[in-house]
Backbone bond lengths (Angstrom), bond angles and torsions (degrees), N, CA, C in turn:
res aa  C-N    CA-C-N  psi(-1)  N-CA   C-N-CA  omega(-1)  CA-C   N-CA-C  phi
1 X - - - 1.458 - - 1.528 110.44 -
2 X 1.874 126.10 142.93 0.645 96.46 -179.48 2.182 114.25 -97.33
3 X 1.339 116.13 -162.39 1.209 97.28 -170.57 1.633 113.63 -72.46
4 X 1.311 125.65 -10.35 1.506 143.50 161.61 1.857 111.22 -67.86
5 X 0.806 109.24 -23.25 1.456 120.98 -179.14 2.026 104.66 -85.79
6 X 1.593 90.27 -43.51 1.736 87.25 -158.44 1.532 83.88 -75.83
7 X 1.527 137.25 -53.14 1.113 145.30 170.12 1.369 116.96 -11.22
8 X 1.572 132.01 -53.68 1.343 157.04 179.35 1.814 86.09 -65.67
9 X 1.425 106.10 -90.63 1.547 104.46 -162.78 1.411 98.05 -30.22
10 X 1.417 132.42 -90.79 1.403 137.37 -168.87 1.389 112.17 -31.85
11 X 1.223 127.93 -10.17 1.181 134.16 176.43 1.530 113.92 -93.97
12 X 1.166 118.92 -36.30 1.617 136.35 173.36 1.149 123.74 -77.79
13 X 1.809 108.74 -31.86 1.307 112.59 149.39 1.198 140.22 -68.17
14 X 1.471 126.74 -45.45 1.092 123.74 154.25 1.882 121.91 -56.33
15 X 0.824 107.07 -23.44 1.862 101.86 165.57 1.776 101.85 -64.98
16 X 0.967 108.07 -58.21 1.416 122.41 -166.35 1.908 93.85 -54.43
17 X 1.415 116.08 -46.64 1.341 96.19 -178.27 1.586 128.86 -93.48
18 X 1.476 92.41 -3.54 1.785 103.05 162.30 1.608 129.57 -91.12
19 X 1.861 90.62 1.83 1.835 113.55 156.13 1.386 122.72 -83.15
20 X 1.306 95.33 -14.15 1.730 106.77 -162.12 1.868 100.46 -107.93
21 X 1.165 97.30 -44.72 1.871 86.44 -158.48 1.825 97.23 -128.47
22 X 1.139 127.06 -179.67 1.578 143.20 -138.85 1.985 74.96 -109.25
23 X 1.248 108.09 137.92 1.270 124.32 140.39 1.457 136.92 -15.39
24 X 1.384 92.65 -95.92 1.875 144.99 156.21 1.587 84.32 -30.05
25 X 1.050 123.07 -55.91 1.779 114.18 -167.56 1.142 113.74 -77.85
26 X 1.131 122.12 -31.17 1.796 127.65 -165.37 2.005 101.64 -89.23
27 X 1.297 104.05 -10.77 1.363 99.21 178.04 1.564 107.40 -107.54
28 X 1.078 123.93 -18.06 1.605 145.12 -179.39 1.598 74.36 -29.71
29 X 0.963 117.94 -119.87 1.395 119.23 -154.56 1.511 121.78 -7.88
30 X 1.527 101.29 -82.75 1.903 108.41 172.49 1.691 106.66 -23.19
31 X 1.134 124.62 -50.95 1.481 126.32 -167.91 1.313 118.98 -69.44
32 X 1.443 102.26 -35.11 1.824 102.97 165.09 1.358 112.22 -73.06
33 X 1.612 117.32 -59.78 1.382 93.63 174.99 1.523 135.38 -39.39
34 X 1.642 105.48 -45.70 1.457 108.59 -177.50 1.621 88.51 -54.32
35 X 1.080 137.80 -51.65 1.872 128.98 -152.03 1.519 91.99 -59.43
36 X 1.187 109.24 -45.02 1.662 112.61 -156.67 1.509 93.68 -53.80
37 X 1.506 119.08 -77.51 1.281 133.12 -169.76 1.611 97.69 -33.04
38 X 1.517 143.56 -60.41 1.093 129.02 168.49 1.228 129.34 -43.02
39 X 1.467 112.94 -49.49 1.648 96.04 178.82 1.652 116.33 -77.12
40 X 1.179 108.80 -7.54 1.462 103.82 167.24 1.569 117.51 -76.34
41 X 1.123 106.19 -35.18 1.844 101.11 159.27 1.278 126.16 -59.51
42 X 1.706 105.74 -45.30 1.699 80.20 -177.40 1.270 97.74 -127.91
43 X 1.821 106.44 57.53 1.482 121.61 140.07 1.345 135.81 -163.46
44 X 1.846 102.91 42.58 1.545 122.72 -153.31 1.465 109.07 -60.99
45 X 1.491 134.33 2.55 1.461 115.91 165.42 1.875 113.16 -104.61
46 X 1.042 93.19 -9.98 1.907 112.62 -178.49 1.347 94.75 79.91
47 X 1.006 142.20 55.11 1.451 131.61 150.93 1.557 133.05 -89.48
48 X 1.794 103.10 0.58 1.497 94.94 179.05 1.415 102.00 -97.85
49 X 1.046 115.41 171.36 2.061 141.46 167.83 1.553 90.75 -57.52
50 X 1.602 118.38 135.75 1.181 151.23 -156.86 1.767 85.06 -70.00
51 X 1.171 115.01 -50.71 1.729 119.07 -163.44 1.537 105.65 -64.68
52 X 1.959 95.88 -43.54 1.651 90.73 -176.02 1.565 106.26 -76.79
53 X 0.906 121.52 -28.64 1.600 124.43 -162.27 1.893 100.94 -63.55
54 X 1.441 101.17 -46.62 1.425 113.43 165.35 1.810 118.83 -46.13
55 X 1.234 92.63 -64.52 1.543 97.57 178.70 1.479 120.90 -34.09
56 X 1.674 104.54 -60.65 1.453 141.00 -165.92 2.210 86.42 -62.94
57 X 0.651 130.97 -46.05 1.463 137.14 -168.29 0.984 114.24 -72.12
58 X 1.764 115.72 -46.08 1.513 138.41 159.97 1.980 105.41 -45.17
59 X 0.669 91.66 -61.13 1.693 110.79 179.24 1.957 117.13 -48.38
60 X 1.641 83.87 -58.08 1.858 98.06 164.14 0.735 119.22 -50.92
61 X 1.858 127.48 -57.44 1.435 134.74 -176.16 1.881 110.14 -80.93
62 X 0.794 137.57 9.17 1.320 140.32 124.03 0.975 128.59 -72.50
63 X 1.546 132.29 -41.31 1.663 112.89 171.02 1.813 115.71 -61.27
64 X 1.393 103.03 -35.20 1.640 116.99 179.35 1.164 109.27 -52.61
65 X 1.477 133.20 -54.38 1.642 127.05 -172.88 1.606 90.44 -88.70
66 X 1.215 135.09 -11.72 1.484 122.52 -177.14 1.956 94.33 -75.99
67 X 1.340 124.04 -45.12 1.078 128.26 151.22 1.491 147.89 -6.06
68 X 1.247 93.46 -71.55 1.430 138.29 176.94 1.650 95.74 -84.24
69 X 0.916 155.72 6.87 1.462 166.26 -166.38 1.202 97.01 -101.69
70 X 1.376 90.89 -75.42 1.457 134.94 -151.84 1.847 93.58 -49.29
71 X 1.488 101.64 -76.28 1.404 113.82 -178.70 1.343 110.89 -52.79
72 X 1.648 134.96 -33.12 1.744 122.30 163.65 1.656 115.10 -42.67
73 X 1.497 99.37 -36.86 1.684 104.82 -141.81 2.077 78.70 -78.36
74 X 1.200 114.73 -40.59 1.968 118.03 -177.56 1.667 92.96 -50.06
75 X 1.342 120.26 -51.23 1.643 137.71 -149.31 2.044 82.02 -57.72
76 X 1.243 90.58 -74.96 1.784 98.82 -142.42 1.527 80.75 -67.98
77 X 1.181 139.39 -25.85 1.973 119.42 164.54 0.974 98.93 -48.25
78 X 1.304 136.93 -90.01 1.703 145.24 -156.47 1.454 97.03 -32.66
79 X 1.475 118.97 -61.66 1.600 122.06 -179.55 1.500 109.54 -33.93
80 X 1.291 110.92 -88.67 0.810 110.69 175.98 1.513 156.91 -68.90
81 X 1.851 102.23 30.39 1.364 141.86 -179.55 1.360 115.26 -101.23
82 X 1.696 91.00 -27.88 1.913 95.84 179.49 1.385 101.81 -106.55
């Protein structure tokens, strides 16, 4: 196949499986891990309360894509500087 060919299939497949099954479900996983990895930062011995530890993670993973924002918005200046 060439890489325009596999491109199409993988493309038909994924239609085909966002005809078939829920979104929200197929990412369920990725999203906990990402949560996990947060509350293990800002709670790597487990000593806070499940609610605060949550919160505190909630909080992490907002500064991270606030982050990650941040550094697109530098990206597409520079781009479009040269």
């Amino acid at each position: 196949m060439t890489p325009e060919q596999r491109s199409k299939a993988g493309r038909a497949a994924m239609y085909t499986r966002l005809a078939t099954e829920d979104r929200t479900e197929m990412t369920a996983s990725a999203r906990a891990a990402a949560m996990d990895r947060f509350e293990k930062q800002v709670d790597p011995d487990g000593e806070l309360e499940p609610a605060e530890r949550a919160r505190r993670a909630e909080y992490a993973r907002k500064a991270h894509f606030t982050r990650l924002s941040k550094l697109g918005v530098a990206a597409r200046r520079r781009n479009k500087a040269a």
